[in-house]
C-alpha positions in Angstrom: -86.7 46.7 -94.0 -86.8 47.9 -97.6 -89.2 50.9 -98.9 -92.2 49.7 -100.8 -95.3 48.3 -100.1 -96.4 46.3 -96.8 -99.7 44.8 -96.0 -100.8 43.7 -92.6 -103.5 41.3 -92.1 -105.7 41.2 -88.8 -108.0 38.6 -87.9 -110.0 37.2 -85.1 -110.0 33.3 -85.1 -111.6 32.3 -82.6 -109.0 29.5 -81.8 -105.7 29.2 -83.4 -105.7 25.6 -83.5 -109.6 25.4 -84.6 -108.8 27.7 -87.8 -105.6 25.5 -88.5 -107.9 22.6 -89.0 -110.0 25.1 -91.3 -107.8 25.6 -93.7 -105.9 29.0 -92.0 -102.8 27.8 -92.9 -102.9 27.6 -96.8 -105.1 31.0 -96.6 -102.2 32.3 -95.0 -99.2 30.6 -97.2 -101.5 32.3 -100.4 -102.1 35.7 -98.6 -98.5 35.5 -97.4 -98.8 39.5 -96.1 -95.8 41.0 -94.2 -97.4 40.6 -90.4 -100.1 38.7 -89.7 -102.2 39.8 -86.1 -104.3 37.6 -84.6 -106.4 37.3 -81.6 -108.6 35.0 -79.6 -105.8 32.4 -80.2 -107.3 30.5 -77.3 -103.8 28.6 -76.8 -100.7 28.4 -74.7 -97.5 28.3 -76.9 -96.8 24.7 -75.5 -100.4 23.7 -76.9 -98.9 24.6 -80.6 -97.2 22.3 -82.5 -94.2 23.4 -84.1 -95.7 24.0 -87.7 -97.7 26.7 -85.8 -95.3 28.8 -84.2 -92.7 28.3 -87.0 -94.9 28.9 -89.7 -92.9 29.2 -93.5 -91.1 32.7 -93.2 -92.3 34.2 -90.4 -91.5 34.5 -86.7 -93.9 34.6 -84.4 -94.7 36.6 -81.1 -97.8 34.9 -78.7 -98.8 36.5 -75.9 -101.9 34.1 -73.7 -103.8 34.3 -71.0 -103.8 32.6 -68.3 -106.5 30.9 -68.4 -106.2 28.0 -71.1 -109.1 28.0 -73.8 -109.3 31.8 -73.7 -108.4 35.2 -75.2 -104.8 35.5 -76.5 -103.1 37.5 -79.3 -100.1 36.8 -81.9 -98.1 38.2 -83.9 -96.4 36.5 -87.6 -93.6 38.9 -89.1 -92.1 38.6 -92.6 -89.5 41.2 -90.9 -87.3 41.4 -87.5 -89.1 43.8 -85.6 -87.1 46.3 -83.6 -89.2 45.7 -80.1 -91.9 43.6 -78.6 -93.4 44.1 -75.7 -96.5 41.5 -74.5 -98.9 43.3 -72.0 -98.5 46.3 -70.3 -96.4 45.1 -66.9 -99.9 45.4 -65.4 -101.4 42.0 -64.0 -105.0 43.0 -63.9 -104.9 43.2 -67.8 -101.9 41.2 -68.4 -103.4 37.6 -67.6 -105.8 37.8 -70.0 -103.0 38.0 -72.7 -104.2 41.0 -75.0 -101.8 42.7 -76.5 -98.8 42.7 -78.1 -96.7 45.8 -79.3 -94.3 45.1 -82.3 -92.1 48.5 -83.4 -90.8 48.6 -87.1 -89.0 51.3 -88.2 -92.0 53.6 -89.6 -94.3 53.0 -87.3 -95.4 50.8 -84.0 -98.0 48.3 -84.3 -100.3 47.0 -81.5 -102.5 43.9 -82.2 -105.2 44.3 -79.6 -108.0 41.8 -78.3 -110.4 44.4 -76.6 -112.3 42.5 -73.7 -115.9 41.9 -74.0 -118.4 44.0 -71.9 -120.4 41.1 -71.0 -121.4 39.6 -67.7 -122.3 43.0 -66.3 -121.2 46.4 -65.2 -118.1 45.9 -63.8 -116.8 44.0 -67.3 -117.3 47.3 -68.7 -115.9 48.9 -66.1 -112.6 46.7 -66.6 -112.8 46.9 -71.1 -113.0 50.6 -70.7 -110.2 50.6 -68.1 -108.4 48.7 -70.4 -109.1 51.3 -73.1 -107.5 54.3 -71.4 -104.3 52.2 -70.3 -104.0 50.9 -74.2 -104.4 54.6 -75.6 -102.1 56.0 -72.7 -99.6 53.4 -73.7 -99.8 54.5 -77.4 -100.0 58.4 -76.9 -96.6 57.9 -74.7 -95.4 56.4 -78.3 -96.7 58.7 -80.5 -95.2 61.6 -77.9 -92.0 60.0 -78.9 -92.9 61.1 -82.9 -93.7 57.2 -83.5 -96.3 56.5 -86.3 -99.2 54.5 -84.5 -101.7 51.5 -85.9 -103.7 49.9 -83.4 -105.5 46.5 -85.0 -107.6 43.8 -83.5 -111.1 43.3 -82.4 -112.3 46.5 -80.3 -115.5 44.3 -79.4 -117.5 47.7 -80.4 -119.1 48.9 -83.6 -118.9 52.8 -83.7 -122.0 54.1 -84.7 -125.4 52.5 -86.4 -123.9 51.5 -89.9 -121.4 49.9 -88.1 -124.6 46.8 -87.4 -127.1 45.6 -88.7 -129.7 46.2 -85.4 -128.5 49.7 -84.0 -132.1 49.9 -82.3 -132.5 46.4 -81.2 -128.8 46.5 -79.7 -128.6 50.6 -78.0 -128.7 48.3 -74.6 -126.5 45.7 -75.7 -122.9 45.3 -74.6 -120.7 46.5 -77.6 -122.8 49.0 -78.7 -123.4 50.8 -75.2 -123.3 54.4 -75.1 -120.1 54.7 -72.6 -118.4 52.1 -75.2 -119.4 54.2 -78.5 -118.2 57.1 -76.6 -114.8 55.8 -75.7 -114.2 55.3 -79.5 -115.7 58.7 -80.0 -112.6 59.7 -77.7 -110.3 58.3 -79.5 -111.4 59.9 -82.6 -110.8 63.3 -80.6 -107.8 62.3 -80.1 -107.0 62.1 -83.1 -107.0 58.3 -84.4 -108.4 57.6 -87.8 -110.6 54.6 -88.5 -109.2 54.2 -91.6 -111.6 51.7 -93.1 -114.2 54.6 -93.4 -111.9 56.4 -95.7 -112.1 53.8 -97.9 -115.4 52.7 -97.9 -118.6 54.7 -96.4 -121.5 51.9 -97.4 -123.4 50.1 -94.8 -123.8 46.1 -94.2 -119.9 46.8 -94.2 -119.2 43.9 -90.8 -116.7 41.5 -89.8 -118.5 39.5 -87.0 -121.3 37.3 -86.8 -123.0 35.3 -84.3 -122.5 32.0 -85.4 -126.0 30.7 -83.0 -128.3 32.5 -85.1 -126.8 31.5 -88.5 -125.9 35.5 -88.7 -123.6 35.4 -91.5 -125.8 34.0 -94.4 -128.1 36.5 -93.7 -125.1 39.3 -93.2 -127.0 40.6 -89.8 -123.6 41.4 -88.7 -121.4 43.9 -86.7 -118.1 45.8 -87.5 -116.1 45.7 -84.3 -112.3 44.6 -86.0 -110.5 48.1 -86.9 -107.1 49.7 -87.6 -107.2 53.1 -85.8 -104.0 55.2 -86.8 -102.7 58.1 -85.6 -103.4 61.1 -88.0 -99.3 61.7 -88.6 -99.6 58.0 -90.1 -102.2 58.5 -92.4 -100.1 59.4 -95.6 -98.2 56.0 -95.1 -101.4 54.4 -96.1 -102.9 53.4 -99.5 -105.6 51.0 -98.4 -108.2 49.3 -96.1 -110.2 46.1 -96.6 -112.7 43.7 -95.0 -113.0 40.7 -96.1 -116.0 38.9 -95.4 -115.2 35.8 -97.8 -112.6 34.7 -95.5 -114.6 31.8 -93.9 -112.9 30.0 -90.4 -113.7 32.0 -87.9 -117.3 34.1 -86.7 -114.7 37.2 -87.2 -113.7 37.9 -90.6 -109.9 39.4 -91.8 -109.1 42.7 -92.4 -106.4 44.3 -94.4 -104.2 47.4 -94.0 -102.0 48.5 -97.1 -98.8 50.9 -96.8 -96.7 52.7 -98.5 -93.0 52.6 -96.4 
């Protein structure tokens, strides 16, 4: 891989074949960024056609669940990755297909789809289980003096500017006090949210609910991140949302380095 600048996009679609009728591909072919993370692909490799998984110059990693329809992450490269690992050898979390790690030779790269906290106690139970296997996964990697990004949707918006409703939503899964403290741990540990260096203004989101009509109004929540490891932060030079990418109820984000 040659030194200069690399961008990574991350975006949840919300079905990879329903954004490819929405015009994902020529947003992509004009965006054209070094590694393109995706989640919610809702598909089994075999459901793809072959435009799809061979898209221009990429390669492409996919990782699904089990279940057809649901959850699912993947990766497009621009470069040959040194590793990829799918899951983390752990059925529980594994058949719901929700991360993949991809090393490059500055830094390791995990494109993460957080699980929701809905349908009760013990879904939070299982995202926040999920949480500390993720994190104990990466800290094993950053032990080994790897730079560390961890992209994707966490499925929970920090603290009140990260939505729209903070008051009407204290009770609501996603912005939970055990969820906002989990991210509050990781912050101790010493990840960056590296969009708030960047940009400290409120109505700042990338999801909407799509029911209400959400989005027009931007009553919205920011739950899609890049959390880096603090040795990583020099490496980068920028951090976007961008809430004009239509396709999806999620919107992209952008991550700009300096290798």
């Amino acid at each position: 891989m040659e030194k200069g600048n690399f961008r990574i996009l991350c975006w949840n679609v919300n079905g990879i074949r329903a954004a490819w009728k929405k015009g994902f591909p020529d947003w992509l072919a004009k965006e054209m960024p070094d590694v393109m993370c995706l989640q919610e692909t809702k598909a089994q490799p075999d459901q793809l056609d072959d435009e799809v998984k061979n898209f221009k110059d990429y390669k492409s990693y996919f990782f699904s669940a089990e279940k057809k329809g649901y959850s699912g992450v993947a990766v497009y490269s621009r470069h040959e990755p040194l590793s990829v690992n799918k899951g983390f050898s752990n059925p529980l979390f594994d058949n719901e297909g929700r991360v993949i790690e991809i090393e490059f030779p500055k830094f390791v790269l995990y494109n993460v789809y957080f699980p929701n906290g809905g349908r009760g106690p013990e879904r939070v139970k299982y995202k926040l289980d999920f949480y500390d296997l993720l994190f104990k996964h990466a800290q094993d990697r950053r032990k080994a003096n790897k730079n560390i990004i961890l992209c994707g949707d966490y499925n929970t918006a920090h603290k009140e500017i990260d939505l729209a409703r903070p008051k009407e939503n204290s009770r609501t899964t996603g912005f939970l006090p055990e969820e906002r403290a989990w991210i509050d741990k990781i912050v101790g540990m010493e990840y960056i949210d590296i969009f708030r260096e960047y940009n400290k203004e409120p109505a700042q989101y990338t999801y909407w609910d799509q029911i209400t009509r959400a989005r027009e109004r931007n009553v919205g929540w920011r739950i899609d991140y890049y959390m880096i490891s603090k040795e990583s932060r020099d490496m980068i030079t920028n951090a976007t949302i961008h809430p004009d990418v239509m396709g999806s109820d999620h919107c992209p984000i952008g991550l700009e380095l300096k290798i």
